[in-house]
Backbone as ProteinMPNN parsed JSONL, in Angstrom:
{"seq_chain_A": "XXXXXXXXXXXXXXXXXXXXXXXXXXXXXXXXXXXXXXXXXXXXXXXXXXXXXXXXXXXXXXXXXXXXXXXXXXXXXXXXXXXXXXXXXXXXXXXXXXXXXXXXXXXXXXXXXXXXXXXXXXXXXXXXXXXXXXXXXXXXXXXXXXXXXXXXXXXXXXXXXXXXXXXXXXXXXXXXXXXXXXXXXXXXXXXXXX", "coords_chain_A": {"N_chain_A": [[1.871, 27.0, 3.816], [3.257, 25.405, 1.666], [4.063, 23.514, 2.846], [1.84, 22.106, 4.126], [0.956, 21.069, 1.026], [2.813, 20.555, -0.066], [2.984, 18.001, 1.642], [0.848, 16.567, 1.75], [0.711, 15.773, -1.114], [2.665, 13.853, -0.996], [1.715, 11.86, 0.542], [-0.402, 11.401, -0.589], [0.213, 10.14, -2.743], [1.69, 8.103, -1.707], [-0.075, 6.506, -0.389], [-1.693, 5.73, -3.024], [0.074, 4.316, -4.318], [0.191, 2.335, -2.666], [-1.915, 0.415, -3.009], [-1.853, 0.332, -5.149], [0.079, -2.023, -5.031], [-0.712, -3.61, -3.799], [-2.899, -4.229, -5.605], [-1.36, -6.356, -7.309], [-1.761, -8.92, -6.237], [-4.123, -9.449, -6.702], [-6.228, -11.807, -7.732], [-4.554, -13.838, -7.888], [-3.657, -17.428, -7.688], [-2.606, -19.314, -3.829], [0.275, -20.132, -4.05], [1.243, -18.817, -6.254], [1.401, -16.185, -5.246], [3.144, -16.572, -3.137], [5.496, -17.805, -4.042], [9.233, -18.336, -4.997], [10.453, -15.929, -7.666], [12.67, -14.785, -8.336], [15.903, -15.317, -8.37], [17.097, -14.813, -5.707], [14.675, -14.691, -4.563], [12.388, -13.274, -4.749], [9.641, -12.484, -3.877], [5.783, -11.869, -4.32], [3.79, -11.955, -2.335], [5.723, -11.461, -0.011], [6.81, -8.598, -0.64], [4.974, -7.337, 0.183], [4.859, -7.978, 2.319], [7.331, -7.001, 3.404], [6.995, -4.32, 2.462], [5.42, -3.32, 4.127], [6.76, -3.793, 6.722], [8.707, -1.89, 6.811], [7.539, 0.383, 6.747], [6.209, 0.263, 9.031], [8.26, 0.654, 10.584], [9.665, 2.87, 9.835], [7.558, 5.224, 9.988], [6.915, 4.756, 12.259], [8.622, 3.556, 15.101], [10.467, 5.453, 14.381], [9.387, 8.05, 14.838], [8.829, 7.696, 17.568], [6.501, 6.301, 18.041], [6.005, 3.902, 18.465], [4.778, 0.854, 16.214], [1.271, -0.635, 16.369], [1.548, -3.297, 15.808], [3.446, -6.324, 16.033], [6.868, -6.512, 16.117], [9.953, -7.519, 15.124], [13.168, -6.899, 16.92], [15.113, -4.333, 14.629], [17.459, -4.69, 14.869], [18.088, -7.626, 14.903], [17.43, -7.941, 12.44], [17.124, -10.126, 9.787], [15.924, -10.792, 7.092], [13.623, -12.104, 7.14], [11.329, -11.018, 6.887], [10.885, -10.731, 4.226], [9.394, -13.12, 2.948], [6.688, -15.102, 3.24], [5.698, -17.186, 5.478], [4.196, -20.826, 5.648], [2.648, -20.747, 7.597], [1.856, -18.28, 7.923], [-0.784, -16.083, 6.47], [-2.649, -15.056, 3.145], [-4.143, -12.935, 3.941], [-3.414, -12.68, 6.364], [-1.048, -11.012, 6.142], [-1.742, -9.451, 4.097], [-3.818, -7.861, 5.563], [-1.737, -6.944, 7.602], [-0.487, -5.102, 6.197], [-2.186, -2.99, 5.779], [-3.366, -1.856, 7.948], [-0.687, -1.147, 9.692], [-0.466, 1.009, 7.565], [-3.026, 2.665, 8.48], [-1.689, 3.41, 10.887], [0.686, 4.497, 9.714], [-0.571, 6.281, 8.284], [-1.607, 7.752, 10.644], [0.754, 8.649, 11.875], [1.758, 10.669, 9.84], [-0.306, 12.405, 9.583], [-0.544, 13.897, 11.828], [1.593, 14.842, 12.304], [4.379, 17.715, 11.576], [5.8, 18.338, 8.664], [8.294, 18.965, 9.171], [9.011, 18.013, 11.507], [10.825, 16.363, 14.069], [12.594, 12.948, 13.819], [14.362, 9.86, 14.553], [16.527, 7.843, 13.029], [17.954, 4.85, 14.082], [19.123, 3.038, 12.56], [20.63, 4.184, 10.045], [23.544, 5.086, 9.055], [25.897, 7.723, 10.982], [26.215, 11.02, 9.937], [23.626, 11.17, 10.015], [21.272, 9.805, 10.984], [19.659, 11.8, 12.546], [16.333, 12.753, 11.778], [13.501, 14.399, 9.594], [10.156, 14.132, 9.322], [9.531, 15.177, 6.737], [11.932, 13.918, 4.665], [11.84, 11.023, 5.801], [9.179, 10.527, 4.663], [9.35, 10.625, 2.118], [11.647, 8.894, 1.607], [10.245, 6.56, 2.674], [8.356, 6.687, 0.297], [10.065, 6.53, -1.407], [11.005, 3.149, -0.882], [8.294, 1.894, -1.313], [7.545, 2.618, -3.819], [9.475, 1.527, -5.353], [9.248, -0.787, -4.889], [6.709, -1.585, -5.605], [7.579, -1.557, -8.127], [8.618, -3.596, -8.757], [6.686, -5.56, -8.271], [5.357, -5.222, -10.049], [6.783, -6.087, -12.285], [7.212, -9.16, -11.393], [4.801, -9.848, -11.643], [3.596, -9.619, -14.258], [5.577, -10.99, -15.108], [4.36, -13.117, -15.072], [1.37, -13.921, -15.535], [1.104, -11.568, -17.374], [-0.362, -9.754, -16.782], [-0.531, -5.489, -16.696], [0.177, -2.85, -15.168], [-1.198, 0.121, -13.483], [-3.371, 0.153, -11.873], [-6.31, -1.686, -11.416], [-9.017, -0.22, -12.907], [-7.401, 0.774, -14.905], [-6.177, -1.118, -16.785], [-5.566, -2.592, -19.266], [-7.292, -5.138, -21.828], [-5.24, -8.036, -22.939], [-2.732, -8.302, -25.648], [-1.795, -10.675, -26.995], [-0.976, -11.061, -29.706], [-0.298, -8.242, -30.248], [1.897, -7.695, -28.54], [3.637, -9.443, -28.456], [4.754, -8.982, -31.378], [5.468, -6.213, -30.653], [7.477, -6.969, -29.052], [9.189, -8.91, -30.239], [10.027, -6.273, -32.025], [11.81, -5.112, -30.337], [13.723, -6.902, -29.355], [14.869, -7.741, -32.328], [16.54, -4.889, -32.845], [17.848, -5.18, -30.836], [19.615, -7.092, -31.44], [20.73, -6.407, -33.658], [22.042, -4.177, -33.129], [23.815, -4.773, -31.654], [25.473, -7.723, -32.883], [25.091, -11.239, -32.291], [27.981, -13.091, -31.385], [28.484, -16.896, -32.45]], "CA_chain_A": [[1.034, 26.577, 2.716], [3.66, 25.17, 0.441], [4.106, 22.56, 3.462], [0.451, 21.189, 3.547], [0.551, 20.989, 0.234], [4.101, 19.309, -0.266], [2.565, 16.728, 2.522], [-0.614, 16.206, 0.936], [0.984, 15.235, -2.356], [3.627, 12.817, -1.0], [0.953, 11.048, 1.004], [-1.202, 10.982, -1.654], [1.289, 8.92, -3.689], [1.752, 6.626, -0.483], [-1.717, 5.844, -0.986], [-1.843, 4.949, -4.471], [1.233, 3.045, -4.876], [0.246, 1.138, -1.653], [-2.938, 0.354, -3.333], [-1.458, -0.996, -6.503], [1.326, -3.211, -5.161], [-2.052, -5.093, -3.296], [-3.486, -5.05, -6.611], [-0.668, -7.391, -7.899], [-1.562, -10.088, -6.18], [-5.693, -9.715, -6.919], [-6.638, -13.139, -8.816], [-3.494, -14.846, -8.09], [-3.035, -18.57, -6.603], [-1.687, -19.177, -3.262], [1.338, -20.698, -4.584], [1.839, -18.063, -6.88], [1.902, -15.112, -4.768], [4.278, -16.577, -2.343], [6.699, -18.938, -5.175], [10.094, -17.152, -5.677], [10.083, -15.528, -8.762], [13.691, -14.181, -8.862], [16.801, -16.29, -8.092], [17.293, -14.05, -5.089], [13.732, -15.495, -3.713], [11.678, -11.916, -4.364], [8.451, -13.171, -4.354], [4.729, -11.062, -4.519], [3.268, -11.207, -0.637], [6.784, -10.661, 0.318], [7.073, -7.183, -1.237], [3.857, -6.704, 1.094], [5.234, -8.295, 4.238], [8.201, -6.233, 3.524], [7.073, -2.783, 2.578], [4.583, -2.948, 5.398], [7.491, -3.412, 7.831], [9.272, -0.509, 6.696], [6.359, 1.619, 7.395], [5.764, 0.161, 10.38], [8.986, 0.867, 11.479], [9.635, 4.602, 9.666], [6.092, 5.943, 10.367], [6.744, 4.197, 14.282], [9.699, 3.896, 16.111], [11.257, 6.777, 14.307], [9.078, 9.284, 15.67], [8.561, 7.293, 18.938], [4.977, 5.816, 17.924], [5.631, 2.271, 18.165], [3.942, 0.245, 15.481], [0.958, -1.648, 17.63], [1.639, -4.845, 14.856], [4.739, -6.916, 16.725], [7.885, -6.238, 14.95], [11.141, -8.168, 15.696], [14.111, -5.927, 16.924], [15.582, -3.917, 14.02], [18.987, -4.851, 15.071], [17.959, -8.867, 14.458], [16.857, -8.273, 11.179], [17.446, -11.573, 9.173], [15.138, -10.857, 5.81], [12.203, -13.153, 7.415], [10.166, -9.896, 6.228], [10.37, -10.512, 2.625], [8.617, -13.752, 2.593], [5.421, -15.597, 3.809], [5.929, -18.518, 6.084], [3.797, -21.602, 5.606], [1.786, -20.621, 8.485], [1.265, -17.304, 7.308], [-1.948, -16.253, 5.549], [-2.32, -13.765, 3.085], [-4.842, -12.008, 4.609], [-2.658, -11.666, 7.308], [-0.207, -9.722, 5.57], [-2.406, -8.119, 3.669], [-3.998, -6.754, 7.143], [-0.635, -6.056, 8.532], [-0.216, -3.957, 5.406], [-3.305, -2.117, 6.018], [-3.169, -1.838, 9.706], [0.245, -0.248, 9.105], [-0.708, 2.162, 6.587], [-3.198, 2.91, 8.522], [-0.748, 3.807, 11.334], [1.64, 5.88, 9.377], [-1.523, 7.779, 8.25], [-1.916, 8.54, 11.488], [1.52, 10.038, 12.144], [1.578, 11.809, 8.719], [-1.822, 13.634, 9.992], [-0.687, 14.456, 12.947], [3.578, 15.8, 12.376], [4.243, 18.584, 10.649], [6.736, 17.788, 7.641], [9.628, 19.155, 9.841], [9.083, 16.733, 12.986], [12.265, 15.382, 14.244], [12.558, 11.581, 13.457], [15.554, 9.194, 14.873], [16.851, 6.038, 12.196], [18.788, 4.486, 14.302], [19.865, 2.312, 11.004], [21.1, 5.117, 9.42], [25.032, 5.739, 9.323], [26.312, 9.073, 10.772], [25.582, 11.471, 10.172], [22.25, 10.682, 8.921], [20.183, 9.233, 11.971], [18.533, 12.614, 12.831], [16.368, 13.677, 10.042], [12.501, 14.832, 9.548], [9.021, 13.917, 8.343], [9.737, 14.909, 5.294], [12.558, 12.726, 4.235], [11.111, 10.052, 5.46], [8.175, 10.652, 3.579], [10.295, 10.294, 0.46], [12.22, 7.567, 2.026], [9.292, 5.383, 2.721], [7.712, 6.564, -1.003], [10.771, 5.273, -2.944], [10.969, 1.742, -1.075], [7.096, 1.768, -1.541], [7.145, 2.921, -5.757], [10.431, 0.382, -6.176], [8.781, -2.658, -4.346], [5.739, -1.244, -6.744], [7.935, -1.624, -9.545], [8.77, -4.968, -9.034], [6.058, -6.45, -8.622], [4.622, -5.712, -11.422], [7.156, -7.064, -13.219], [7.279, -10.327, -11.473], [3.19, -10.089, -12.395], [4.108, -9.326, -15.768], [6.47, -12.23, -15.654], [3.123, -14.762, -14.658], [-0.302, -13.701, -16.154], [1.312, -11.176, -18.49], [-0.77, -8.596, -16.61], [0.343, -4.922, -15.966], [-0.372, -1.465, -15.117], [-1.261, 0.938, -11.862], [-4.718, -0.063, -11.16], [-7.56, -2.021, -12.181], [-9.81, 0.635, -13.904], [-6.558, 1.593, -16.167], [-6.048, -1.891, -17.464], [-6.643, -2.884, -21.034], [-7.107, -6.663, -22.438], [-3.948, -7.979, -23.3], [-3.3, -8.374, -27.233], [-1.132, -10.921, -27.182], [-0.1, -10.693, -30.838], [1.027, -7.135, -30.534], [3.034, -7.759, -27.335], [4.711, -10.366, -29.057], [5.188, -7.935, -32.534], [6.528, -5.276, -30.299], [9.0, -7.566, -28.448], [10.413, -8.937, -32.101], [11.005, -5.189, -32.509], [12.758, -4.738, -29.759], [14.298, -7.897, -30.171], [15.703, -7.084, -34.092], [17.227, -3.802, -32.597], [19.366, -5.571, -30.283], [20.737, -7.984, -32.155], [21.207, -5.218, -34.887], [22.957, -2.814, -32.066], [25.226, -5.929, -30.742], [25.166, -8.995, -33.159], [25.273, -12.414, -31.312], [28.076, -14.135, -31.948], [28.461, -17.78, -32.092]], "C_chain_A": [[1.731, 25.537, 1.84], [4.146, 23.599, 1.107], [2.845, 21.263, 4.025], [0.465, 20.407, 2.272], [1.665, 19.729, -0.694], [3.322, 17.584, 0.667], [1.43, 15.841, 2.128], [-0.154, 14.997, -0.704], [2.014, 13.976, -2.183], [2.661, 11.685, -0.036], [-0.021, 10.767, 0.429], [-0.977, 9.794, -2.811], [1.707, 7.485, -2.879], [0.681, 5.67, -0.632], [-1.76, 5.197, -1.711], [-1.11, 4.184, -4.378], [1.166, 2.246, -3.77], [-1.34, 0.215, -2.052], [-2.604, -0.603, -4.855], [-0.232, -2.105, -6.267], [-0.22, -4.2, -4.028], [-1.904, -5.662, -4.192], [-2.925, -5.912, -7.126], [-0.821, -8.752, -7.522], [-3.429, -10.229, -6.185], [-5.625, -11.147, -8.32], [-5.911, -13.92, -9.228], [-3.617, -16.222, -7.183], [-2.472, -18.383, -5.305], [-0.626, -19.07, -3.118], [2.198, -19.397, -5.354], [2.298, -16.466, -6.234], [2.745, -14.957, -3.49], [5.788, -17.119, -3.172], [7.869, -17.477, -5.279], [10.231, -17.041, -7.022], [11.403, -15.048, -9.55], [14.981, -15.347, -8.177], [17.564, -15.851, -6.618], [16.026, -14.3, -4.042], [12.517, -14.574, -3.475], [10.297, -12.781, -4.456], [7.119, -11.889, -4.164], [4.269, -10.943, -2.893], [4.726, -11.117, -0.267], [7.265, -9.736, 0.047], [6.325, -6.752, -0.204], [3.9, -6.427, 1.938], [6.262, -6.893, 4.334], [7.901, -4.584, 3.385], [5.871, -2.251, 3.825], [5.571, -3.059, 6.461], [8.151, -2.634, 7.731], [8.514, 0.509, 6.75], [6.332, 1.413, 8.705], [7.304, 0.722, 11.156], [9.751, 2.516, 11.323], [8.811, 5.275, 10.232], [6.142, 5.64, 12.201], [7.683, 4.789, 15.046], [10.721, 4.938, 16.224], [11.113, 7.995, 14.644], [8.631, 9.045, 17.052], [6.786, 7.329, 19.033], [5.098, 4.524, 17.331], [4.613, 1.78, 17.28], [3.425, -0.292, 16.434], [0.887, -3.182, 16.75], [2.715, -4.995, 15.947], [5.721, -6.909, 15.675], [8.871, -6.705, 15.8], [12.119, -7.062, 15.938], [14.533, -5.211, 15.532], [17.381, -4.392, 13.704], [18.845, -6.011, 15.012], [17.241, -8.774, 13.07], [17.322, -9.423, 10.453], [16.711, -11.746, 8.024], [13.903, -11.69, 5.699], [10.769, -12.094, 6.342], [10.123, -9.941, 4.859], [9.983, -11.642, 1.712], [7.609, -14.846, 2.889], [5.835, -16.747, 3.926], [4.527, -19.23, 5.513], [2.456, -20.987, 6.647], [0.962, -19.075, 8.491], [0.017, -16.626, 6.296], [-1.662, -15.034, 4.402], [-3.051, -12.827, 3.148], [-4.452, -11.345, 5.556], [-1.789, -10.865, 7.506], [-0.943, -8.916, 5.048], [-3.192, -6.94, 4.976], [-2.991, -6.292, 7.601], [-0.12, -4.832, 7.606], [-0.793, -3.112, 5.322], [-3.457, -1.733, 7.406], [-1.849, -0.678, 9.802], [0.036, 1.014, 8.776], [-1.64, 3.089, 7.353], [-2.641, 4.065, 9.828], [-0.017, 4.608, 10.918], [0.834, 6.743, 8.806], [-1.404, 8.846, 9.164], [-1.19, 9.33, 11.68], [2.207, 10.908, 11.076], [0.627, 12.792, 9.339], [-1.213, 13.966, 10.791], [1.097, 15.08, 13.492], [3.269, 16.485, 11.537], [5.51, 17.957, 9.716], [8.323, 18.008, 8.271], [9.413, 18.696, 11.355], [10.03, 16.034, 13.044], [11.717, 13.859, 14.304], [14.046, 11.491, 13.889], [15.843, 7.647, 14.114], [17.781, 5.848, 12.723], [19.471, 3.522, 13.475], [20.194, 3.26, 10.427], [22.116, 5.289, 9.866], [24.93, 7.357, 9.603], [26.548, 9.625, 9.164], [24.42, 11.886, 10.16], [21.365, 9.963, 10.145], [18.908, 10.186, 12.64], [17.632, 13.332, 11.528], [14.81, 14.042, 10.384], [11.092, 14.145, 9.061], [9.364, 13.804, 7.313], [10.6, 13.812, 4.56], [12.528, 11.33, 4.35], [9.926, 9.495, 4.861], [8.957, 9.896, 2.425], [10.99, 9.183, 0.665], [11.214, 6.323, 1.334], [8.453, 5.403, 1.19], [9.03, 5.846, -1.751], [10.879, 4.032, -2.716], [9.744, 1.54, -1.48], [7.073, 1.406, -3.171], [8.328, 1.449, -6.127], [10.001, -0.804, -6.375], [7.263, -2.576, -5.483], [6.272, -1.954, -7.911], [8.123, -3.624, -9.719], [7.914, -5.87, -9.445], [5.143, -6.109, -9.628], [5.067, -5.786, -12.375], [7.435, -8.411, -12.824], [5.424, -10.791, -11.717], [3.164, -10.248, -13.675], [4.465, -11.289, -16.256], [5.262, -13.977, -15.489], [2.278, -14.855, -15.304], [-0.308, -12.824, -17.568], [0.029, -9.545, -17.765], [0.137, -7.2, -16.209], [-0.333, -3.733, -15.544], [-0.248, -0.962, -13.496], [-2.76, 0.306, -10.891], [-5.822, -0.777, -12.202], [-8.239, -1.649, -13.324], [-8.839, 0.924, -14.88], [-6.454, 0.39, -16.83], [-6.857, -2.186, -18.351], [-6.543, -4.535, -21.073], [-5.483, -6.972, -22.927], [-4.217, -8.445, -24.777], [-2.051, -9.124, -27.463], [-0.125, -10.971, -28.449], [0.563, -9.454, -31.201], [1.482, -6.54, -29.311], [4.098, -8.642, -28.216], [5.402, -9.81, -30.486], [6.091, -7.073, -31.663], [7.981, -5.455, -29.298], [9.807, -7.852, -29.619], [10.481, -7.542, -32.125], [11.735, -4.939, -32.158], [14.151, -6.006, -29.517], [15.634, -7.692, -31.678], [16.89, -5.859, -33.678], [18.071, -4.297, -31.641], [20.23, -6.021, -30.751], [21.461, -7.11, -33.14], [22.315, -4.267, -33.968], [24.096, -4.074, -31.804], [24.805, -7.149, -31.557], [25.503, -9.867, -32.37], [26.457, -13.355, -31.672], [28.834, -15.497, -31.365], [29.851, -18.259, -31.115]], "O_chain_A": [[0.995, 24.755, 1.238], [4.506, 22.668, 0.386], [2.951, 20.053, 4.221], [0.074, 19.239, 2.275], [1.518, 18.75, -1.425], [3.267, 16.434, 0.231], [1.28, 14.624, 2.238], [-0.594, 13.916, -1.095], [2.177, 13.181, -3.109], [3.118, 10.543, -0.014], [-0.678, 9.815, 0.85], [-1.67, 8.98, -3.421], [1.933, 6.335, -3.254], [0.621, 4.471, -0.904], [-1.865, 3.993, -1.477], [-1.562, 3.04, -4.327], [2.023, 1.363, -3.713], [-1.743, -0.621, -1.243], [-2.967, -1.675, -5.34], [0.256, -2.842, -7.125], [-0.307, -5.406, -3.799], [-1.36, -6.752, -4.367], [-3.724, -6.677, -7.665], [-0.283, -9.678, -8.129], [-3.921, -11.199, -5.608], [-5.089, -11.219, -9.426], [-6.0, -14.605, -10.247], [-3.672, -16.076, -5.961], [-1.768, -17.376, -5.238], [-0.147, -18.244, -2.341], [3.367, -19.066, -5.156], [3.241, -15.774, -6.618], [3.041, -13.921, -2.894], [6.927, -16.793, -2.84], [7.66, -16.282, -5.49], [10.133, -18.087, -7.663], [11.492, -14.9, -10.769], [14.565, -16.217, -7.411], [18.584, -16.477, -6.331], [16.224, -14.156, -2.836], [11.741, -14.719, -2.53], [10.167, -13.731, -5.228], [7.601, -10.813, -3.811], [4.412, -9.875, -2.297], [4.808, -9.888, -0.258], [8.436, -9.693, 0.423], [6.788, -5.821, 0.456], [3.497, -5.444, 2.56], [6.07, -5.954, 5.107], [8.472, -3.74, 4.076], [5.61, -1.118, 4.227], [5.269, -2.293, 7.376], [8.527, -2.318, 8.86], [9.02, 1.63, 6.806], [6.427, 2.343, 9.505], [7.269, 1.169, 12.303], [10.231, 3.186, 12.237], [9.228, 6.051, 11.092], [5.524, 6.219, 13.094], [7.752, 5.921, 15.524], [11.446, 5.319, 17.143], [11.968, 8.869, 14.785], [8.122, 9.95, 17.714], [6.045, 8.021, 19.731], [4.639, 4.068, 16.284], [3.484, 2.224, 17.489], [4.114, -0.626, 17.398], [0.149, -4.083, 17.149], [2.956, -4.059, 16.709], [5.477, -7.241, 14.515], [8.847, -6.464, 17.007], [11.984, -6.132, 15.143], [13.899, -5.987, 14.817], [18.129, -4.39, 12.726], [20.049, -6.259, 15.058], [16.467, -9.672, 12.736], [18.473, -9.578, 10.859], [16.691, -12.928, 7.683], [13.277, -11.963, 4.675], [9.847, -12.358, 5.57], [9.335, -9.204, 4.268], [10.025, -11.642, 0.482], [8.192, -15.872, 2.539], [6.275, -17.432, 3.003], [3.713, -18.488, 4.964], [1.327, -20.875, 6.169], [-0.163, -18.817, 8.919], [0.204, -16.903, 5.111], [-0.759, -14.21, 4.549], [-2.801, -11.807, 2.505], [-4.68, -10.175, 5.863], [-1.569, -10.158, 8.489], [-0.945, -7.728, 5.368], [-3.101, -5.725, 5.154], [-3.083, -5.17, 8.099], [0.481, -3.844, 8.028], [-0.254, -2.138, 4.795], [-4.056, -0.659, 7.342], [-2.076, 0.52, 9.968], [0.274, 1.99, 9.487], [-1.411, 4.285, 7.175], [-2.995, 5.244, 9.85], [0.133, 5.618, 11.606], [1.203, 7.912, 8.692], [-1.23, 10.055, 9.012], [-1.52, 10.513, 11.767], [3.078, 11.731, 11.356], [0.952, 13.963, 9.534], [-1.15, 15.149, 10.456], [1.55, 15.52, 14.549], [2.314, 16.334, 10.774], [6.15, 17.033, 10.216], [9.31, 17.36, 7.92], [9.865, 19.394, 12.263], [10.241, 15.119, 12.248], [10.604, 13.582, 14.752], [14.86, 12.408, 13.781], [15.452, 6.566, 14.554], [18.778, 6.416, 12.277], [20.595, 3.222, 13.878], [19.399, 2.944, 9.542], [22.142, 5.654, 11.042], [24.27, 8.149, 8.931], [26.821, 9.187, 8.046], [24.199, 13.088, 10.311], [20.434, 9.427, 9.543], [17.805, 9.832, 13.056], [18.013, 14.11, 10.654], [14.647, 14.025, 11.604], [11.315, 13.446, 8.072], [9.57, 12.73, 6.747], [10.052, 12.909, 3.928], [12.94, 10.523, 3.518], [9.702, 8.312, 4.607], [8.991, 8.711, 2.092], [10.927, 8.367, -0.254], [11.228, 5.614, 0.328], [7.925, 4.354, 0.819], [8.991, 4.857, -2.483], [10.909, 3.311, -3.713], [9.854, 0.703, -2.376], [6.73, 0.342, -3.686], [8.077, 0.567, -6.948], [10.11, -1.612, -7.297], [6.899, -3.594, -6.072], [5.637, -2.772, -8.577], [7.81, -4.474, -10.553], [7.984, -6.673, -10.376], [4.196, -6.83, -9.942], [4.427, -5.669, -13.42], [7.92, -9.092, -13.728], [5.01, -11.932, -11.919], [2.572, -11.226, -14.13], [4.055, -12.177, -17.003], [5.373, -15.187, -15.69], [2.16, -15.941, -15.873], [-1.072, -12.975, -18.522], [-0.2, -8.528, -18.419], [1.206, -7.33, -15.613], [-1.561, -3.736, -15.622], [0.465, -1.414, -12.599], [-2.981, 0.133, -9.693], [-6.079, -0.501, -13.374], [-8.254, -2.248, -14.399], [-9.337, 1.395, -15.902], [-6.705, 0.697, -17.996], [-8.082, -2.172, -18.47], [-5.73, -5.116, -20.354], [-4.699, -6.071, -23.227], [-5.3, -8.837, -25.212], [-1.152, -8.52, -28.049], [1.104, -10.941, -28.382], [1.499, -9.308, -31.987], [1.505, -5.346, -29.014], [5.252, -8.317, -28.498], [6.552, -10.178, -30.726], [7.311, -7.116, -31.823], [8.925, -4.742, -28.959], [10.827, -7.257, -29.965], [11.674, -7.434, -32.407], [12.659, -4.499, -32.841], [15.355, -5.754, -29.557], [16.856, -7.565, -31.747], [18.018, -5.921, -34.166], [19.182, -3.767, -31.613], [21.411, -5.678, -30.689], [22.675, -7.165, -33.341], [23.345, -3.785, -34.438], [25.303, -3.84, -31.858], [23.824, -7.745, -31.113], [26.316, -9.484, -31.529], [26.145, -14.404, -32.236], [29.524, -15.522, -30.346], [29.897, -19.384, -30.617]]}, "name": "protein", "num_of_chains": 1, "seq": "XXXXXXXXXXXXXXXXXXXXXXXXXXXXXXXXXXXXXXXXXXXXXXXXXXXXXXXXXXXXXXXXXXXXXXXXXXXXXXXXXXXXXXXXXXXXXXXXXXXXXXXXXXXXXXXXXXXXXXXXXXXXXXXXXXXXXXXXXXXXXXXXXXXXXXXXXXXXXXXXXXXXXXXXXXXXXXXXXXXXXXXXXXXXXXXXXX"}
């Protein structure tokens, strides 16, 4: 019971938070949801590309259910996955992110939470492990790559939140009040000096 119910709730959260790192790029430019954003080159459909190939390849090859998307070796990884070629659409990430998902649905539904799994990326002693932990695995790159982008959203339109229906108008004058507060309290905690 307490294993349904654990499974239920961590795939429930897969869901959502794969649902709001879309939403980050709803009513954005082309430009803008590929442009790097961090000096490091993170950009918005590359969170997508990327946390859809870490499903595809947790939810797949680790329980020996090949992703049917094409995925480059594991062992040539080269970081291509974390950002949209020229020729790339972003429909077609966004499908490979949904296609995916809908894939590691499948072998969520159908393992029990203690189903042997093999990461062959994983240092000893750590390559044999279960459903479950990769559950949790694949939810914290999922919620992090979440987190990001909606602060490199943040950092564009000034939008934020989990989902659509929760978002409020933005008020720009008391975003900008409650940054001077936080603002004042730094400088006050650590003056600046010249």
């Amino acid at each position: 019971m307490i294993d349904e119910f654990a499974k239920d709730s961590l795939h429930g959260r897969l869901r959502r938070d794969r649902k709001a790192l879309l939403w980050k790029l709803d009513g954005l430019s082309e430009y803008d949801v590929r442009r790097p954003l961090t000096v490091t080159g993170t950009n918005l459909l590359g969170l997508v590309k990327h946390v859809a190939t870490v499903e595809a390849r947790y939810f797949g090859e680790v329980f020996d259910r090949p992703s049917p998307e094409p995925l480059p070796r594991w062992q040539d990884y080269d970081g291509s996955d974390q950002w949209a070629t020229e020729d790339e659409t972003r429909d077609q990430i966004i499908g490979f992110y949904r296609r995916t998902g809908e894939h590691s649905d499948a072998t969520i539904n159908e393992l029990s939470l203690n189903a042997p799994g093999h990461v062959p990326w994983w240092p000893e002693p750590h390559p044999n492990t279960n459903l479950f932990a990769v559950m949790l695995h694949v939810l914290g790159e999922t919620i992090r790559h979440a987190g990001h982008a909606d602060i490199l959203r943040e950092g564009l339109d000034g939008r934020t939140g989990l989902r659509a229906e929760q978002e409020k108008p933005i008020d720009e004058e008391a975003r900008a009040a409650h940054r001077a507060r936080i603002e004042q309290a730094a400088r006050s905690a650590a003056p600046i000096r010249a």
